[in-house]
N, C-alpha and C positions, 0 to 999 in steps of 0.2 A: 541876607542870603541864607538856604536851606540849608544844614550840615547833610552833606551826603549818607552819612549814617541814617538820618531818618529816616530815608526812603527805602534803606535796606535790612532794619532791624524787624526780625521776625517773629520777635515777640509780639509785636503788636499785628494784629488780623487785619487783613487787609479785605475791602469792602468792597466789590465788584458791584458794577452797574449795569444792569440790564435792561431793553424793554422787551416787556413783552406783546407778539407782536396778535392782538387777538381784542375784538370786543366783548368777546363772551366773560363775564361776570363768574362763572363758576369757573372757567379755565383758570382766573386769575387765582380765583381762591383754591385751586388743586396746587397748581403752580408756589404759591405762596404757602401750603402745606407742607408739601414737598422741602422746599430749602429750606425751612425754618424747624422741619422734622430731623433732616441730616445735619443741621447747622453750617449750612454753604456758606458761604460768606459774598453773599449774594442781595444788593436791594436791585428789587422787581420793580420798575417805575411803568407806569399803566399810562394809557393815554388814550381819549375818545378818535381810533384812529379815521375814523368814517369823516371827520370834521377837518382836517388836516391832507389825507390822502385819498377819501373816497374809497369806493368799494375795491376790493383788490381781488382779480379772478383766479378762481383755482382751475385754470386750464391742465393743469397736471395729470401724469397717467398713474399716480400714485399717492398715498399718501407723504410720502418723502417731498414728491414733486411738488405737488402743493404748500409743505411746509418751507422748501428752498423757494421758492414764487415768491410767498410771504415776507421771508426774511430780508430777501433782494430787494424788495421795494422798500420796506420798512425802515433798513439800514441806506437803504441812497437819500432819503427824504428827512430821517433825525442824523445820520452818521454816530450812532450807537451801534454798541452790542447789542444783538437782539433774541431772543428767543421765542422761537414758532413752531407753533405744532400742525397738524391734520388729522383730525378723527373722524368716524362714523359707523352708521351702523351696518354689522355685517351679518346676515341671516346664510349661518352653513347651508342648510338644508336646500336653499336657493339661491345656488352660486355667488355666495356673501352680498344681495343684494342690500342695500342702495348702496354700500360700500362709500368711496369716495363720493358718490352722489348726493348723499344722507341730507348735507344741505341744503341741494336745489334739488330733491327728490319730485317733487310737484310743481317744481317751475323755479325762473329767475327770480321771482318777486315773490315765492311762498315764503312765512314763516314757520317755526319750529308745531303748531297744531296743524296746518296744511301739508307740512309734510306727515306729521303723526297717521293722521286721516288717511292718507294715499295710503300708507304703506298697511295701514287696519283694516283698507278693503282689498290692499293684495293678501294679504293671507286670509281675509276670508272669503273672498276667491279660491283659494288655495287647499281650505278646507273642506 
C-alpha cells in the first residue's frame, strides 16, 4: 500500500500528461518549446491521430471553435487530457483572408503548396 503522503508531498513535481491533439510536426515542436522553455511540468504525448481517428473537421466559426472540435473528439477516443490548437493565415489588408480557411484554402484534399499557390495568385491578383 501507497503512504498517503506520497501523493501529497510537493517537493517532488509532478508530471502532467497531455496529448496533443494535431499532426503537424512543427506544432509538436512549438508546443514542446513552449513547456520545456517555462518548465511546465508537462509530458506532450503525440500520436499519428489520422490512423486512430481519421480526419477531424474544423467545421468551426472560429479558431477557438475549431480548437474545442478537436479537443472533443481527441479526448472521447484516448480519454486524455488534451491540448489543441487552430491556426492560420490572416491577410489584414483583405479581411484576414484565408483566416480559419488557411487549411482547406484550395480545397478538402489540397496540401500546405496547393494552398501556398492559391493564395500567391490572390495577391497577385490583387496587385
Amino acid at each position: 500500500m501507497t503512504n498517503f503522503d506520497d501523493y501529497h508531498n510537493l517537493s517532488k513535481p509532478v508530471m502532467y500528461k497531455m496529448l496533443l491533439a494535431s499532426n503537424n510536426k512543427y506544432k509538436e515542436r512549438e508546443f514542446l518549446q513552449l513547456i520545456n522553455k517555462n518548465n511546465y511540468p508537462i509530458t506532450l504525448l503525440t500520436t499519428h491521430l489520422g490512423k486512430d481517428i481519421g480526419s477531424i473537421p474544423e467545421t468551426g466559426s472560429s479558431y477557438l471553435d475549431n480548437a474545442l472540435i478537436k479537443a472533443h473528439i481527441v479526448y472521447q477516443y484516448y480519454r486524455l487530457p488534451v491540448l489543441a490548437d487552430d491556426s492560420g493565415i490572416e491577410l489584414t489588408e483583405f479581411s484576414n483572408l484565408p483566416g480559419i480557411y488557411s487549411n482547406r484554402y484550395a480545397g478538402p484534399n489540397a496540401n500546405d503548396k496547393d494552398n501556398c499557390n492559391k493564395l500567391r495568385k490572390f495577391l497577385l491578383k490583387k496587385n
